[in-house]
C-alpha positions in Angstrom: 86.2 134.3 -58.2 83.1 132.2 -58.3 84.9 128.9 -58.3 87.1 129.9 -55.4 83.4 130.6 -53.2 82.3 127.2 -54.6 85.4 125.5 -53.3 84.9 127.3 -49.6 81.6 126.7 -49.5 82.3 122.8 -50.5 85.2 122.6 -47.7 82.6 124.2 -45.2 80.4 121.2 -45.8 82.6 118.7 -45.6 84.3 120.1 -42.7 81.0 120.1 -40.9 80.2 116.5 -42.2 83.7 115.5 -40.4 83.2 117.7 -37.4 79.3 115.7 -36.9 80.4 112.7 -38.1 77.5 112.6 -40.2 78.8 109.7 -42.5 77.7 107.1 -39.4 74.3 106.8 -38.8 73.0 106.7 -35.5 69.5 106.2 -33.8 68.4 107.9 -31.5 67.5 106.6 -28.2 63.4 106.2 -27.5 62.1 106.0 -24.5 60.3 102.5 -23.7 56.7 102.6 -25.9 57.7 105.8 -27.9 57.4 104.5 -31.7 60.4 106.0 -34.4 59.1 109.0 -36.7 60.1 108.5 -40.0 61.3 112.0 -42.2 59.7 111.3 -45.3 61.5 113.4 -48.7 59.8 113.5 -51.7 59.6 115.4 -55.3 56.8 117.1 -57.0 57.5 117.4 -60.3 55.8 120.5 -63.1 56.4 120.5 -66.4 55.8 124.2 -68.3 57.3 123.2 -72.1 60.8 122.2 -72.0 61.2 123.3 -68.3 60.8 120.7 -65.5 60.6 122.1 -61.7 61.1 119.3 -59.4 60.5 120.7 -55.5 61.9 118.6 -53.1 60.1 118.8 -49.5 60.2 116.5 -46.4 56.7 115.6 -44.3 57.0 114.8 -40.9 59.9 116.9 -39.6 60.4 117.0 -35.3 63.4 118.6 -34.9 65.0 118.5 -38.6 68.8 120.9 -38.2 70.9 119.6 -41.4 69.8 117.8 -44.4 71.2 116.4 -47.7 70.4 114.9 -50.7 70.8 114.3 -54.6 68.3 115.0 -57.6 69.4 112.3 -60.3 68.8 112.7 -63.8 69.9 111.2 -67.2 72.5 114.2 -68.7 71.2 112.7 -72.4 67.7 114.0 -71.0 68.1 116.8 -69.2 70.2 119.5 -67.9 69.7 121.6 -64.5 69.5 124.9 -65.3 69.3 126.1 -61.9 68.5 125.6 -58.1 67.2 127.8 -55.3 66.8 127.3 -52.1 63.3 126.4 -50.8 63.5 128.8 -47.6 62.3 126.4 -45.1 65.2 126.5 -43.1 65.2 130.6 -42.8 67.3 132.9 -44.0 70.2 132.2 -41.4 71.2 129.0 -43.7 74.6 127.5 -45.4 72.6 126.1 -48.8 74.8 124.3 -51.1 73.4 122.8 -54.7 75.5 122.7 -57.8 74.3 122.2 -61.7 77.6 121.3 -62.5 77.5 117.7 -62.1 76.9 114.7 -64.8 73.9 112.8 -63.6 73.0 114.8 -60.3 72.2 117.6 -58.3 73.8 118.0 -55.0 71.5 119.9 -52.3 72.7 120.3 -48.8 71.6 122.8 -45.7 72.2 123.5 -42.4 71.4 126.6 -40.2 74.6 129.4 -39.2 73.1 129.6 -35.8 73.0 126.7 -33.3 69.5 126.2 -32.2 66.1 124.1 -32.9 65.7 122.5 -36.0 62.4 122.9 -38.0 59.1 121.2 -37.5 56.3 120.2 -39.7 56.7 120.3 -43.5 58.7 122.6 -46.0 60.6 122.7 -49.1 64.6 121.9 -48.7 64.9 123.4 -52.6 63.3 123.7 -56.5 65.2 122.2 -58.9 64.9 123.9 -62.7 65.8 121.1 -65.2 65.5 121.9 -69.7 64.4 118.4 -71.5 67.0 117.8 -73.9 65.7 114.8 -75.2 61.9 113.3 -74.8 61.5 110.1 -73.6 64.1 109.9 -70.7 62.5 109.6 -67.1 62.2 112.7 -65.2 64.4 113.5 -62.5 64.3 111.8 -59.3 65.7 111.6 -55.7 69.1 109.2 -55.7 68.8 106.6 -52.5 71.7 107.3 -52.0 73.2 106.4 -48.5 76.0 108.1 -48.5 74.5 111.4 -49.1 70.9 111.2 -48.2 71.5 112.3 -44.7 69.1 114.3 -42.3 70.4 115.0 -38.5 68.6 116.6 -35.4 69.8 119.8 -33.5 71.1 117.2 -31.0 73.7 116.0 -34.3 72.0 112.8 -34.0 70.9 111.0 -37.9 67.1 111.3 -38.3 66.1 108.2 -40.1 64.9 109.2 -44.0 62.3 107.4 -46.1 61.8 108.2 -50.1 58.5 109.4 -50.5 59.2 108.9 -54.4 57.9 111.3 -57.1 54.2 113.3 -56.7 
């Protein structure tokens, strides 16, 4: 049963990613003298033992409705133990993250409810990793353009920047 809720919840996104069109980015128009606000995403990383926490949170948020991304790590390293959602976005959310793939973490959200996207700061999720191995870099975000996608409540792509590792 809990693969067959992973597989709807995986066809919801992807449906919605085809329905947006988010796999196109777009800017979005300025007005003559306005200046482009950047979304910046970036980890913070705690280490209690074996256990690594990495918390990934945006800065600089206007009007932030969907966002995804993916925590990379070396599977000879580390393994995710688990991933919970950071609440930002309410409690009215599709959240998506799996621990089930070799190399990284998938982490998506989007609001049920059409309306306003957030402002400000906040914490899309916390990511619990166990070191398997020492000596292998910690986890980090993947630039990766195909996934790394932020949009606006307008569905418009909200330009990202990698804040790196804190």
């Amino acid at each position: 049963m809990p693969r067959t809720i992973t597989t709807i919840v995986i066809l919801a996104i992807l449906v919605c990613t085809l329905v947006l069109g988010c796999g196109k980015r777009q800017k979005s128009p300025q007005t003559e003298g306005e200046t482009s606000k950047n979304l910046t995403l970036s980890t913070l990383s705690s280490m209690d033992g074996d256990q690594l926490k990495v918390s990934v949170f945006w800065s600089g948020a206007e009007d932030l409705y969907q966002l995804s991304c993916r925590v990379s790590f070396d599977p000879a390293g580390w393994r995710p133990v688990s991933v919970k959602d950071g609440g930002a976005f309410g409690d009215d959310v599709l959240f998506f993250a799996s621990t089930d793939q070799s190399g990284f973490v998938p982490i998506a959200v989007t609001p049920l409810l059409k309306g306003p996207g957030v402002k400000g700061d906040g914490t899309l999720a916390v990511v619990s990793f166990k070191q398997l191995t020492p000596g292998y870099p910690q986890p980090e975000l993947l630039d990766d353009p195909a996934y790394l996608k932020a949009r606006n409540s307008a569905e418009q792509a909200v330009d990202l920047v990698l804040g790196g590792a804190r």
